[in-house]
C-alpha positions in Angstrom: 7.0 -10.6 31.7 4.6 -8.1 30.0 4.4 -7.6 26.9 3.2 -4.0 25.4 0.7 -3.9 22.6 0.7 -0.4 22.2 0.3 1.0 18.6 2.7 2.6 16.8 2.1 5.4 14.8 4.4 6.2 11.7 3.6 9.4 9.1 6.0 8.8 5.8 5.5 12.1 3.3 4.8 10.7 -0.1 6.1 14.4 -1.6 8.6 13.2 -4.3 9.3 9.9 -3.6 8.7 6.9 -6.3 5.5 5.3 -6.2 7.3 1.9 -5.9 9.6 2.5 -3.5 7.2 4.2 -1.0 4.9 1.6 -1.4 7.9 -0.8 -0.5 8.7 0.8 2.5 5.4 0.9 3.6 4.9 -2.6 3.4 7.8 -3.3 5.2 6.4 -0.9 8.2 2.9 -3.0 8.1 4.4 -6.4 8.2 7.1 -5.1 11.6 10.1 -5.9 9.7 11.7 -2.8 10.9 11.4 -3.8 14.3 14.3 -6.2 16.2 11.3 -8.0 17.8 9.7 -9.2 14.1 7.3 -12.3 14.8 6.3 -13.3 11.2 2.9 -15.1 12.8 1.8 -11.4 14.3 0.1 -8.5 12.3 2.6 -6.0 13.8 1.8 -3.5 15.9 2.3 0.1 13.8 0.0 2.5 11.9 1.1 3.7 9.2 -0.3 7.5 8.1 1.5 8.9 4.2 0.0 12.6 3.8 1.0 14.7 0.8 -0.4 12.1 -1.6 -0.5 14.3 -4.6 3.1 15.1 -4.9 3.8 11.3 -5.7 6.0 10.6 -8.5 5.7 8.1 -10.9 8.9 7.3 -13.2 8.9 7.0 -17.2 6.1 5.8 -19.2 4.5 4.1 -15.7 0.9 5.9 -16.1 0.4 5.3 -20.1 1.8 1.7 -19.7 0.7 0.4 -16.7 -3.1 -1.2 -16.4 -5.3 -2.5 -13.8 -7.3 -4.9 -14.5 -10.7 -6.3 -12.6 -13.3 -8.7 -14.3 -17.1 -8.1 -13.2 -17.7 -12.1 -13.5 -19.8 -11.9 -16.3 -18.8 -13.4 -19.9 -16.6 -10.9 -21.8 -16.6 -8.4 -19.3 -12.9 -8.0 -18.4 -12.7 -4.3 -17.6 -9.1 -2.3 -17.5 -7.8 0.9 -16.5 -4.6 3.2 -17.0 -2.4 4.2 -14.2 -3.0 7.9 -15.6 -6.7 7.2 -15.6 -7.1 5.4 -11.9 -4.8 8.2 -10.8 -6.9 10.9 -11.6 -10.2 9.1 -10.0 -8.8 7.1 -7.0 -5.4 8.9 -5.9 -6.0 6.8 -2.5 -6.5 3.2 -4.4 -3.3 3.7 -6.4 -1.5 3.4 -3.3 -3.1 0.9 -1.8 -3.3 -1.1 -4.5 0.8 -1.0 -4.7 1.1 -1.4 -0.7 -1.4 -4.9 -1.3 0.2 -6.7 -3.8 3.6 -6.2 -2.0 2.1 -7.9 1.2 2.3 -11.2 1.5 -0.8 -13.3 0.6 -1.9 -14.5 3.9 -4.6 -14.3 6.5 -2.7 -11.5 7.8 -2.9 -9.7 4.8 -6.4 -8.1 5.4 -5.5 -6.6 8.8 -2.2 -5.1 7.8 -3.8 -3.2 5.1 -6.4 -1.7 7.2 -3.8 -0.4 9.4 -2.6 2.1 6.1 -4.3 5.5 6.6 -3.7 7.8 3.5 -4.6 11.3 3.7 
């Protein structure tokens, strides 16, 4: 019995759809749940491409309220950053940001996220 390991490639338009929800599905792609031959112990097998970035939508107060944080390891030197404000400078790491924390925290995790292309 062979098995295939070809790759998969998926392209999901981001133009009006919910940050959230597109970063859902999207994690559901990496980890082969939409498959019928889902191996929880195996990366997966597809590529996911989302184009049309820009036209993302975010709901309610979502960029004002929501912050990123990241702390530079020094004393004091906890360093935050608006949705609005990350958007605006990083489109790309918005995304990817969402898609990461919605994977599961594995040794998997590292591999399914480089197989997210955003254009």
């Amino acid at each position: 019995m062979a098995i295939s390991k070809e790759k998969k490639y998926i392209t999901l338009d981001a133009q009006g759809q919910s940050a959230g929800r597109l970063a859902s599905q999207i994690s559901m792609i990496l980890q082969g749940k939409h498959t019928a031959s889902f191996k929880p112990n195996l990366a997966g097998e597809s590529i996911v491409t989302v184009i049309n970035l820009k036209q993302l939508v975010f709901k309610g107060t979502k960029p004002l309220s929501k912050i990123y944080y990241h702390h530079t390891g020094y004393i004091g030197h906890l360093k935050e950053e608006t949705l609005k404000h990350l958007w605006e400078r990083n489109p790309k790491l918005v995304l990817r940001k969402a898609v990461y924390g919605m994977l599961p925290k594995n040794k998997l995790r590292a591999l399914r996220i480089k197989r997210l292309i955003i254009k």
